[in-house]
C-alpha positions as CSV (number, residue, x, y, z in Angstrom):
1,X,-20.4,37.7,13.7
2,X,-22.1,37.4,10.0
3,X,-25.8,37.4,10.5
4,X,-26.4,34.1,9.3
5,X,-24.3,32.3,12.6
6,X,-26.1,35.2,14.7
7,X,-29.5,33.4,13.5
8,X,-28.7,30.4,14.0
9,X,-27.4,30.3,17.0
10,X,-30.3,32.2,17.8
11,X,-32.0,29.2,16.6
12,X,-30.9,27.0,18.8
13,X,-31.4,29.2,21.4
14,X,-35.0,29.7,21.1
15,X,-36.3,26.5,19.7
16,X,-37.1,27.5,16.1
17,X,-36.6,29.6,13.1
18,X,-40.5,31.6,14.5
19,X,-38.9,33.1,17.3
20,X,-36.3,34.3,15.1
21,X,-38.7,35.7,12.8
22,X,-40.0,37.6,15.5
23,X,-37.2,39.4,16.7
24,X,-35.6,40.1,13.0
25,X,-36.7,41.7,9.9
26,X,-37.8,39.1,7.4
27,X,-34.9,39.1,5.4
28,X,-33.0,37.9,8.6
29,X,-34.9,35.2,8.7
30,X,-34.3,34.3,5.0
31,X,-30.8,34.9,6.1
32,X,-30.9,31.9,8.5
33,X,-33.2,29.8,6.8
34,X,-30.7,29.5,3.7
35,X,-27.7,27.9,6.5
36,X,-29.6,24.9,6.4
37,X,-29.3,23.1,2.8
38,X,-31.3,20.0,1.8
39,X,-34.3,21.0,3.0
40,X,-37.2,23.7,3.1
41,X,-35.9,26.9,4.3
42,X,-36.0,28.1,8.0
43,X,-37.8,24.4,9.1
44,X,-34.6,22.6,9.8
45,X,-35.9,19.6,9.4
46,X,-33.8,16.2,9.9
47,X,-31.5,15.8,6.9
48,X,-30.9,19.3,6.0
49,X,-26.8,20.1,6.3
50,X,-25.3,23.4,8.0
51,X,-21.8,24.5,7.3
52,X,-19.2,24.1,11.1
53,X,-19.0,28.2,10.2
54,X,-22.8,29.1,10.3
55,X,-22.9,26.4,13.1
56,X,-21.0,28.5,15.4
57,X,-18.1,25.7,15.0
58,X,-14.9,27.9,15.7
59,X,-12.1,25.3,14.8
60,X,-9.0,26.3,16.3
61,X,-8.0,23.2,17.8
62,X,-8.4,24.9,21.2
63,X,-12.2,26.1,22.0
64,X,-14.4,23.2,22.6
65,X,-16.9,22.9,19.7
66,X,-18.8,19.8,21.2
67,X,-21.7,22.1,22.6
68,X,-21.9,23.6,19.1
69,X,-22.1,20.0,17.0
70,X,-25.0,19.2,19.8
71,X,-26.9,22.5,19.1
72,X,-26.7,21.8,15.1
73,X,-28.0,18.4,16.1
74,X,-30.7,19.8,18.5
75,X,-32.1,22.1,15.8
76,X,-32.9,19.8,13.4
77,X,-29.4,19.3,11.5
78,X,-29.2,16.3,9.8
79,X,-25.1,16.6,8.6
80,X,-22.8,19.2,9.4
81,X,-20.1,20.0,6.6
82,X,-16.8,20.5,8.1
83,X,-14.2,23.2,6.8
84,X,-10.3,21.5,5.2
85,X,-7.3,21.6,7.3
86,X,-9.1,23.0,10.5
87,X,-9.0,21.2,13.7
88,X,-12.1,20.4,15.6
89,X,-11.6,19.6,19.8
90,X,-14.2,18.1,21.4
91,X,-13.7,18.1,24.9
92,X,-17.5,17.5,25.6
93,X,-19.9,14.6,24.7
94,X,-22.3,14.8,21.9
95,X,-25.7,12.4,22.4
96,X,-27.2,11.5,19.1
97,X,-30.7,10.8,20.5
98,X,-33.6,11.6,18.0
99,X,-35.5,9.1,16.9
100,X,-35.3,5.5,15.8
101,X,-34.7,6.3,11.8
102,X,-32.7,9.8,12.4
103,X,-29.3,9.8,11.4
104,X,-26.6,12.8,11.8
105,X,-23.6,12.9,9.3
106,X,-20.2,14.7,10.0
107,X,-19.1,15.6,6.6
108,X,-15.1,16.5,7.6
109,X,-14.1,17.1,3.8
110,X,-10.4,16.9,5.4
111,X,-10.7,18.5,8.9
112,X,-9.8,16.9,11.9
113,X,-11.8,15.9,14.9
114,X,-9.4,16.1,18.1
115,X,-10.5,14.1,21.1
116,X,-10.0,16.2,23.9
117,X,-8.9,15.1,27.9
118,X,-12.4,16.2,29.8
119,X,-14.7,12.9,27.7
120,X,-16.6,11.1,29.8
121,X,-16.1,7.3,30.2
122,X,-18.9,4.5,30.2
123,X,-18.8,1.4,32.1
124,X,-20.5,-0.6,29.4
125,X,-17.3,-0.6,27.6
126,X,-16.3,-3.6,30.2
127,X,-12.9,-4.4,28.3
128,X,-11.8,-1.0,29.4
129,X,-14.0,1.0,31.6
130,X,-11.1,3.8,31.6
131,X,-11.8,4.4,28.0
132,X,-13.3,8.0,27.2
133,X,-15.3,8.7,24.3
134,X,-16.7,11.5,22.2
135,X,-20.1,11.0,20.7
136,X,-22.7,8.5,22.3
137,X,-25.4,7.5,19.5
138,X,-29.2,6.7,20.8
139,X,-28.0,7.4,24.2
140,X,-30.0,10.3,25.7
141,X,-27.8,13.0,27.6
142,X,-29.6,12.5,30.6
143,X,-27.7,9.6,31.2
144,X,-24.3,12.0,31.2
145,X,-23.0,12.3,34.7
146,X,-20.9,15.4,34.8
147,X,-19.6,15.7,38.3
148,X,-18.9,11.7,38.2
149,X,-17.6,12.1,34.2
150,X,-19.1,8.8,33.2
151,X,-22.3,8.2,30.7
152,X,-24.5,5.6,31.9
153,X,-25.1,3.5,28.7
154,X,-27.6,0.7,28.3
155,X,-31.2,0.1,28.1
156,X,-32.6,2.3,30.3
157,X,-31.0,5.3,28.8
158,X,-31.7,4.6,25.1
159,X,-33.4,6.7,23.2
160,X,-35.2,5.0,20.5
161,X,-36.4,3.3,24.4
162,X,-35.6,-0.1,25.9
163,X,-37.1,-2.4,22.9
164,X,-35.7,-1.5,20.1
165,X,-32.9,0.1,18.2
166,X,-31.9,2.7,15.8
167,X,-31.0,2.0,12.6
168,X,-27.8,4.6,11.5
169,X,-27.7,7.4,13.9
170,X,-24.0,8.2,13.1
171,X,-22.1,8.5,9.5
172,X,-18.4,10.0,9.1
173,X,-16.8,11.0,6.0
174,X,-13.1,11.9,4.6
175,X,-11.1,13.2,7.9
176,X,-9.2,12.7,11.1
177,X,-10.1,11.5,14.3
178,X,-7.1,12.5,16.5
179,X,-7.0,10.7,19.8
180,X,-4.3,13.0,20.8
181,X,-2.5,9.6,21.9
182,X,-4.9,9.8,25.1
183,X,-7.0,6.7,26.1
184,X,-9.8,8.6,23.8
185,X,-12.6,6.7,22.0
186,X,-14.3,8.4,19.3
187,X,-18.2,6.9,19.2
188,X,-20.0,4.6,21.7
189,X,-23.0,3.2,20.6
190,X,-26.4,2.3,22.6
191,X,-28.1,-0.3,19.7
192,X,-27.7,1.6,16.8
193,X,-25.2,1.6,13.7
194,X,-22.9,3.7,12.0
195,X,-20.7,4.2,9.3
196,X,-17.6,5.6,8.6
197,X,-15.9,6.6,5.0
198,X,-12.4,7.3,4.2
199,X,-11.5,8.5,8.2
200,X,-8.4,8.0,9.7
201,X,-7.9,6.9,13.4
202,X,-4.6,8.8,14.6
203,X,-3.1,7.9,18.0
204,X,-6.4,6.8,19.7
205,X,-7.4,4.2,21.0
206,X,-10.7,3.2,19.1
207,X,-13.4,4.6,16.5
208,X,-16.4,2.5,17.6
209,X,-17.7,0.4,20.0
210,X,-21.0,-0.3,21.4
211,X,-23.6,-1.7,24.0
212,X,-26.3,-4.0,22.6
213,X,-27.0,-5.3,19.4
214,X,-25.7,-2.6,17.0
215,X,-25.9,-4.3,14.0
216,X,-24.9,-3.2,10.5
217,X,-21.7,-1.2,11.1
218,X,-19.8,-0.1,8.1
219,X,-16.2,0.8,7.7
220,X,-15.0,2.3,4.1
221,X,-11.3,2.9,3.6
222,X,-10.4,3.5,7.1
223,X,-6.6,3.4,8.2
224,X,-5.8,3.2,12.0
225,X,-2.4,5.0,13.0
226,X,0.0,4.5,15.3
227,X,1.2,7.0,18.1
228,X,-1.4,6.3,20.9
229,X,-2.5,2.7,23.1
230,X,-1.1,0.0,22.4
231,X,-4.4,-1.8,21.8
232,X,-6.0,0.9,19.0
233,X,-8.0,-0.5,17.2
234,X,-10.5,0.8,14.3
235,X,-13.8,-1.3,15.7
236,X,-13.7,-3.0,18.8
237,X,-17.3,-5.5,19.3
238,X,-17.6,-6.0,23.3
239,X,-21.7,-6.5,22.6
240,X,-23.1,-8.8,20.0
241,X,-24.2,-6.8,16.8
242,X,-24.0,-8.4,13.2
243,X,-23.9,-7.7,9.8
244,X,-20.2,-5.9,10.3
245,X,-18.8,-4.7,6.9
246,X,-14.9,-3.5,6.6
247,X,-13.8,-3.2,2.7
248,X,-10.2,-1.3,1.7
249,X,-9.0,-0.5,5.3
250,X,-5.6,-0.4,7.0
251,X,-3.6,0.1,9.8
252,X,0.4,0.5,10.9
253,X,1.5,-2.9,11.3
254,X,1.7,-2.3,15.3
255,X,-1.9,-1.7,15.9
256,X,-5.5,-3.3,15.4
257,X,-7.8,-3.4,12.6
258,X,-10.5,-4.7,14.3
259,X,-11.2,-6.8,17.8
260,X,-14.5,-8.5,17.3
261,X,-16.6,-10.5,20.4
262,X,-19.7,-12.5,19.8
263,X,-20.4,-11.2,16.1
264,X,-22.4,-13.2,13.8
265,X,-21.8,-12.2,10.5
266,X,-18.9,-10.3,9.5
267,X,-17.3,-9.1,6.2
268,X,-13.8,-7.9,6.5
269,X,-12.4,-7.7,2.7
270,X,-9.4,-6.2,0.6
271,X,-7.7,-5.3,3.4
272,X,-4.0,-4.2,3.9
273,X,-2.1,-5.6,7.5
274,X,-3.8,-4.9,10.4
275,X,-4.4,-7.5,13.4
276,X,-7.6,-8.7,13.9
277,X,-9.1,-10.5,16.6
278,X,-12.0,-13.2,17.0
279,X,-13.0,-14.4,19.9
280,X,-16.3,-16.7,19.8
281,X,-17.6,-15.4,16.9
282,X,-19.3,-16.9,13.7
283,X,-20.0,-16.2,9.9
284,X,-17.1,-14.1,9.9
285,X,-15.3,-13.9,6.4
286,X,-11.5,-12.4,5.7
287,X,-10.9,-12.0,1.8
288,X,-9.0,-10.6,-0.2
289,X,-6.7,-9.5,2.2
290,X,-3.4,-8.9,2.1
291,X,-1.4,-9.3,5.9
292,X,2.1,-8.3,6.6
293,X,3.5,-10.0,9.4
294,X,6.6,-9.0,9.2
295,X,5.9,-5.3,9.9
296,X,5.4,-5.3,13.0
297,X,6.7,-9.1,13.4
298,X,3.0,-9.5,15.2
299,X,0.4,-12.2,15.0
300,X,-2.3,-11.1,12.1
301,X,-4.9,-12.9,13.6
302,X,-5.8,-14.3,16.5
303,X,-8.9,-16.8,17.0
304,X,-10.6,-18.0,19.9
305,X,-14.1,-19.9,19.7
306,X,-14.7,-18.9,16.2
307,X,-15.6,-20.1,13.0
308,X,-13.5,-17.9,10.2
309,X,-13.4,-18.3,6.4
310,X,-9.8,-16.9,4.8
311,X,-10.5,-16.3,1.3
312,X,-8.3,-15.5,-1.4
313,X,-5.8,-13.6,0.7
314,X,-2.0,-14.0,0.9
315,X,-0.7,-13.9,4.6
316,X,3.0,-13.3,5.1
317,X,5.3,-15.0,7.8
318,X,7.0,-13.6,10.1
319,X,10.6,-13.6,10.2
320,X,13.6,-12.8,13.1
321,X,16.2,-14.4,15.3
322,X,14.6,-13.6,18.5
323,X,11.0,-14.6,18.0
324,X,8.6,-15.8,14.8
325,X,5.2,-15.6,16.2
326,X,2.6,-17.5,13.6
327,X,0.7,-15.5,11.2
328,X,-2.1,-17.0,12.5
329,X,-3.0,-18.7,16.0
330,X,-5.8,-20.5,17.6
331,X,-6.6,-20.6,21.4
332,X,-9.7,-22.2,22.5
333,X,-8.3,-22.6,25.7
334,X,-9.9,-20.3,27.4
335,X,-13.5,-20.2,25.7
336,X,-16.5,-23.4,25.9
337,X,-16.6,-23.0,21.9
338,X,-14.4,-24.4,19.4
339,X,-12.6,-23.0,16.2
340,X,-13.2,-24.2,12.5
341,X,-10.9,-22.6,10.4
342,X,-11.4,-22.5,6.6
343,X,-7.9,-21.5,4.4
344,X,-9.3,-21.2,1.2
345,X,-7.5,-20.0,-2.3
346,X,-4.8,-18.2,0.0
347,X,-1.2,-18.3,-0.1
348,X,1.5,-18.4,2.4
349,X,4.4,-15.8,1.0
350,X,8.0,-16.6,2.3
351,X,9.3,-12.8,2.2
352,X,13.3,-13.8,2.8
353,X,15.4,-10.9,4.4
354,X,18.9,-10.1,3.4
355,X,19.8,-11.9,6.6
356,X,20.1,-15.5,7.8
357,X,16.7,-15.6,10.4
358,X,13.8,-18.4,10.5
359,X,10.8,-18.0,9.7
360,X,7.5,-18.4,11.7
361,X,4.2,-20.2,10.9
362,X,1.7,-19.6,9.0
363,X,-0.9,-20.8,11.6
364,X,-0.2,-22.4,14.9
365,X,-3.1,-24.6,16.9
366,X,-1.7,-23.3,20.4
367,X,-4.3,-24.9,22.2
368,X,-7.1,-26.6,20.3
369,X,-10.3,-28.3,21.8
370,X,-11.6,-31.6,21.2
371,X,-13.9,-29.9,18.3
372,X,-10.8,-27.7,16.6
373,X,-10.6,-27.9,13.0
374,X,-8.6,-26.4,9.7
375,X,-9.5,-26.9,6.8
376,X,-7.4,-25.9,3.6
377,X,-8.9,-26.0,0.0
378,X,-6.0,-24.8,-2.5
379,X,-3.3,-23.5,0.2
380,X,-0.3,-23.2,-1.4
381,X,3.2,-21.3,-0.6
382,X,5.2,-19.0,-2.7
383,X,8.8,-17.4,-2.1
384,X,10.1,-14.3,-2.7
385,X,14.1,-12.6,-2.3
386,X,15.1,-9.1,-1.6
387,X,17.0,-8.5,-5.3
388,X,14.2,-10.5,-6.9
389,X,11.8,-7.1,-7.1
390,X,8.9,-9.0,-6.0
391,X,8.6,-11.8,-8.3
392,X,7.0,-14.8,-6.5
393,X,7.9,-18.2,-6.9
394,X,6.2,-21.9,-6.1
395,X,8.1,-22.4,-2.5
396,X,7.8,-25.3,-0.7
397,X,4.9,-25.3,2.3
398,X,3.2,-24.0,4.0
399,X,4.3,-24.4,7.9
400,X,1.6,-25.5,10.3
401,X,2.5,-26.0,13.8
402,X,0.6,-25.9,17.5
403,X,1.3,-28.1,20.9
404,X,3.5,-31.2,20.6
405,X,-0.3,-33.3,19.4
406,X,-0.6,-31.0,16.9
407,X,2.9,-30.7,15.4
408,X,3.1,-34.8,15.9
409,X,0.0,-35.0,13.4
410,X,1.3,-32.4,10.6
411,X,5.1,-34.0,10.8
412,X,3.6,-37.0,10.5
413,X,1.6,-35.8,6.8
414,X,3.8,-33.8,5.0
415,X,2.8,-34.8,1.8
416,X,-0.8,-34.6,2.9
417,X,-0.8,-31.0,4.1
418,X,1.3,-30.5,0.4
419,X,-1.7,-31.3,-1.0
420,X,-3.4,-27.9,-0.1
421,X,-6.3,-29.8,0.1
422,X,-7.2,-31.3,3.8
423,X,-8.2,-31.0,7.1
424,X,-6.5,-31.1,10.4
425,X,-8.9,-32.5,12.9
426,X,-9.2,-35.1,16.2
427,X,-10.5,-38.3,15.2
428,X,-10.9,-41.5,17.4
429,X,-8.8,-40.0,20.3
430,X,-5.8,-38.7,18.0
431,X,-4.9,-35.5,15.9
432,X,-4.2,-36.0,12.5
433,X,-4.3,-34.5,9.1
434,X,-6.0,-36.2,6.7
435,X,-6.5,-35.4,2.8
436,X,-10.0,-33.7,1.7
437,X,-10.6,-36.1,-1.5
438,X,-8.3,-39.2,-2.6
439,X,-5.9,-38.1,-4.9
440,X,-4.4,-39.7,-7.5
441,X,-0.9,-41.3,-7.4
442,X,1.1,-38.8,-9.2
443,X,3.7,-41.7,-9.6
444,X,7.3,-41.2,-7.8
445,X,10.2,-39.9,-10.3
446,X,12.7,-38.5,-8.5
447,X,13.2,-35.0,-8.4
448,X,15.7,-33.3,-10.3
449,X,18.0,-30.0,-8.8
450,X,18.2,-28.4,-11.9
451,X,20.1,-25.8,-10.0
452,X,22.4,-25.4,-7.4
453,X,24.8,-22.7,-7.5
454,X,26.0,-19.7,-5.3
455,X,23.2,-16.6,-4.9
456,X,24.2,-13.9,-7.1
457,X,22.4,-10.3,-5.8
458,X,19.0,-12.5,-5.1
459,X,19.6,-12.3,-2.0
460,X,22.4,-11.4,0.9
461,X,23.2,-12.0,4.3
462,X,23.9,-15.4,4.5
463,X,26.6,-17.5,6.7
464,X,27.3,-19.8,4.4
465,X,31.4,-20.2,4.3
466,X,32.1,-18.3,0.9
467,X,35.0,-20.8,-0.2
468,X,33.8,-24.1,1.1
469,X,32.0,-26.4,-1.5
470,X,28.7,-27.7,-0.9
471,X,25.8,-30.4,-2.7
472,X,22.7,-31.3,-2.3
473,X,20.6,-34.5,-2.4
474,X,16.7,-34.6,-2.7
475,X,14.0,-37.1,-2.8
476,X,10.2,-37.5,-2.8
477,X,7.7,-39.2,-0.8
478,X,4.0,-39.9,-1.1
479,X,1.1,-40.1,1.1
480,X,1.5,-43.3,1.3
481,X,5.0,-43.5,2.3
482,X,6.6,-44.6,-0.5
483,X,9.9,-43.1,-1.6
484,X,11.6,-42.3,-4.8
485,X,15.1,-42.5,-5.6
486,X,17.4,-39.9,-4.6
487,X,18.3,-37.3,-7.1
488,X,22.3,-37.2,-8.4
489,X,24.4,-34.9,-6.0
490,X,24.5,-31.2,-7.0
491,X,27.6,-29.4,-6.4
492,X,27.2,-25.7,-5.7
493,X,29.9,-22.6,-3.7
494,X,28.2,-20.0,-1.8
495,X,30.2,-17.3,-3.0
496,X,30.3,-13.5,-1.9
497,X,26.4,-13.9,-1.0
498,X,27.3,-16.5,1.3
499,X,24.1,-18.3,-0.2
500,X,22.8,-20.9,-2.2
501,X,20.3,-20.7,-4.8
502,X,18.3,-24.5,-5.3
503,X,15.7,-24.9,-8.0
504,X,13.8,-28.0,-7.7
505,X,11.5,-29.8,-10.1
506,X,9.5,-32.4,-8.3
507,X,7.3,-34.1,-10.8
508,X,6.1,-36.2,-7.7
509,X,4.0,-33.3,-5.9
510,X,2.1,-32.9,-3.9
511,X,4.4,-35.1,-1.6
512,X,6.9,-34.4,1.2
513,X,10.2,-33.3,0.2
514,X,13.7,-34.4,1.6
515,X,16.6,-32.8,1.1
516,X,20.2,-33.2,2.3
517,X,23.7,-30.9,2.1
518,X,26.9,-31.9,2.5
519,X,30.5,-30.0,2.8
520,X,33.8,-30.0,2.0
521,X,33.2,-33.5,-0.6
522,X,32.4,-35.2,3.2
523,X,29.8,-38.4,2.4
524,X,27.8,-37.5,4.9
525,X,25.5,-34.8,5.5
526,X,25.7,-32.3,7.7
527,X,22.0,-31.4,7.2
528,X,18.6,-32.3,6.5
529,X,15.3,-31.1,5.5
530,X,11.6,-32.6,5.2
531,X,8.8,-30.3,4.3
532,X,5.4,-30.5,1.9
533,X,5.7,-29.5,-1.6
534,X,2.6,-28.8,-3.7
535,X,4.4,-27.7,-6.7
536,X,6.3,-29.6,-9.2
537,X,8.9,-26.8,-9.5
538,X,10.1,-24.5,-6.1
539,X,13.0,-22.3,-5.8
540,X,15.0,-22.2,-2.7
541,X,17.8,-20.3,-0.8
542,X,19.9,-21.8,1.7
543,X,21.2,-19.1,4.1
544,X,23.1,-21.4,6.3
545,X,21.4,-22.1,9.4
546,X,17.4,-22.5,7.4
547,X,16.8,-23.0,3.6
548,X,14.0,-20.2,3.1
549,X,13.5,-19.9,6.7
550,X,13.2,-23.8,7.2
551,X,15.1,-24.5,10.1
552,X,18.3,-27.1,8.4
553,X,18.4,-29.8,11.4
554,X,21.6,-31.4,12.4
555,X,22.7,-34.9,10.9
556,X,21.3,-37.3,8.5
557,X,17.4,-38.3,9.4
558,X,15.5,-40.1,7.3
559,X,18.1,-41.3,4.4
């Protein structure tokens, strides 16, 4: 063993760098004075960093170095920097319980942390008491129960004591926390925050969660990965705690990004998929974000009792023949608060398959309380094909649905909710949807179909009969329920696709569109569409069975 791990394990040993000195020739104890960097030699004072190596740290995925992180930790190290490509099992629990102001970094520069099978679990993390986790910040070890394997974690066995908190006693940076696809939580926190950089969740099932008010947790380009429980999930809030920052994060479409409970005040920004959770919580803020649906064919986000602000994000629907769930759903059924929902500056994106499936919601109002609202402010839709190479175009939308009160209220506004600019809310008894600001009549030419003709490598799949002719009718209509006249009738084949491309110019939106097919040269259509329009130009593709996953219905409704 190189004499500078000899000293300092003696180190921790013996309580100090003195007793050290005592037993070795000076130059020893310059020896172990220079493992700890940041600070002066041989005190060890918090915020001086050791190397895992002169730590005692062995690394090969198999010896438990938990005991050795807690003796760093014990003598004074304020970080510990981490060796690339090594494997770290902790099979032990580390208790971060210095002072109030103390904080301990893990610097893994690429290594991995691997959550081992002998953790402890905590009954404080109510949600799942099964749960076993790895580090326990401002919790003192006495509260450790090995012959019962559980931590005792609340205010009596805090360390910066029962009246107040810590401020960061944990920061991660730039590795792998491997849950081994175990039940394994990485850090459970006692009042106290933490932060974590560039670290990657891989198959367990959380990297924080806390007791108390642990306010100002950060989360840096963080990607949660598949592999282990269901219900992973980068941060899940059991305990109120604000001021939750998550910029740049991920996770595989199937798991969690973050599961949040009474916070009040949360950032969660330039993120990429990922489901998220709120249930009664306030001040939270999603921007920037960019949500998948169809990944995992999941609801992105889920709201109960909460008020939530959707910023400048795009949120795709989902798509299949089996089941669309909405990329967004409210259920204050089971909570005394109520939801208010802001849409702002976001788009719905229509992501068509080579296949001829509907398409789900962009937010459903499953159960909504007398106080439910959502609010859209420049909510538009946009439409995209698989031989297009992502270029989005102005769709038709967006698609807001909920119980049969709900739906009654948006079919009933069409060219309201076109608008992108109103709010869906109960007044005087009944649900309706009404516009934000009076809009001016944008007068009610018809629309034109400048083009209806057979798909041509935009898109495939469709069941359209390849030989049979087809046309198609449109007209507008206002808020105010007038109509215009009906545009001429465009002929169009499906061809090999099996599909019909429409381009629409609607010089009449915002307002509901109608539109109509026929067969064969029959006088009477087969099938029938009404949906919202903001813009005055929208392309569409008409599988067969749903025109950009709009559902066609059956017959000739409102001609």
């Amino acid at each position: 063993m190189p004499d500078t791990r000899r000293a300092f394990l003696a180190l921790t040993a013996f309580g100090g760098l003195g007793a050290v000195a005592a037993a070795r020739a000076p130059e020893a104890s310059a020896q172990a004075g220079s493992t700890m960097r940041g600070g002066a030699p041989g005190r060890g004072r918090p915020g001086a960093s050791v190397t895992a190596a002169d730590a005692g740290l062995v690394g090969d995925g198999a010896t438990d170095d938990a005991p050795a992180i807690q003796a760093a930790f014990d003598a004074g190290a304020g970080a510990i920097d981490f060796e690339a490509g090594r494997t770290y099992l902790l099979d032990s629990p580390v208790f971060l319980d210095r002072g109030t102001y103390d904080q301990f970094v893990l610097n893994l520069d690429g290594a991995t942390l691997k959550l081992g099978p002998n953790l402890p679990s905590t009954d404080a993390f109510w949600r799942e008491p099964e749960v076993r986790w790895a580090v326990f910040p401002n919790t003192k070890r006495g509260a450790w129960s090995p012959a019962r394997g559980t931590v005792t974690v609340d205010a009596s066995t805090r360390a910066s004591g029962k009246s107040v908190g810590a401020l960061v006693s944990l920061t991660v940076r730039a590795g792998t926390i491997d849950g081994d696809g175990g039940n394994t939580g990485f850090s459970f926190a006692n009042r106290t925050g933490s932060r974590f950089e560039g670290v990657v969740l891989l198959a367990g099932r959380a990297l924080l969660s806390w007791a108390d008010y642990s306010d100002l947790n950060v989360f840096v380009q963080c990607h949660n990965r598949a592999g282990g429980p269901a219900n992973a999930v980068l941060v899940e809030q059991i305990s109120s705690g604000d001021g939750l920052l998550m910029a740049s994060c991920k996770a595989d479409g199937s798991v969690w990004l973050a599961r949040l409970k009474y916070s009040r005040g949360a950032e969660i920004t330039g993120t990429v998929t990922g489901r998220i959770e709120l249930d009664s919580c306030a001040g939270v803020r999603i921007g920037a974000a960019h949500q998948e649906a169809p990944v995992s064919n999941a609801t992105m986000l889920a709201i109960r009792g909460s008020k939530v602000t959707v910023d400048t994000s795009v949120l795709y629907l989902t798509r299949g023949k089996s089941a669309q769930p909405p990329a967004i759903t409210i259920d204050d059924s089971t909570t005394d608060e109520h939801t208010e929902l802001v849409l702002r500056d976001s788009q719905e994106l229509r992501a068509l398959a080579s296949e001829d499936v509907p398409l789900g919601a962009l937010v459903s109002v499953v159960k909504p309380a007398e106080s439910t609202t959502v609010t859209a402010r420049g909510l538009t839709a946009l439409t995209t094909a698989p031989g297009t190479g992502g270029v989005w175009l102005a769709s038709p939308g967006v698609a807001i649905g909920g119980s049969d009160e709900i739906a009654a209220a948006i079919a009933a506004a069409p060219a309201v909710v076109a608008t992108g600019d109103w709010v869906l809310a109960r007044r005087g008894g009944v649900w309706t949807v009404q516009p934000l600001a009076a809009a001016p009549a944008p007068g009610l030419k018809r629309p034109e179909l400048l083009r209806a003709q057979g798909s041509s490598g935009d898109v495939s799949g469709g069941t359209l009969p390849a030989a049979t002719s087809l046309s198609y009718v449109v007209m507008a209509r206002n808020a105010a329920g007038e109509t215009s006249a009906r545009s001429p009738i465009a002929p169009a084949m499906a061809g090999q696709a099996r599909t019909v491309k429409l381009v629409v110019r609607i010089d009449a939106a915002p307002c509901e569109l109608r539109i109509w097919r026929y067969r064969g040269g029959s006088t009477t259509p087969d099938a029938y569409l009404s949906i919202p329009c903001a813009r005055p130009k929208v392309t569409l593709y008409d599988f067969g069975a749903h025109l950009s996953g709009y559902a066609w219905l059956p017959g000739e409704a409102g001609r």
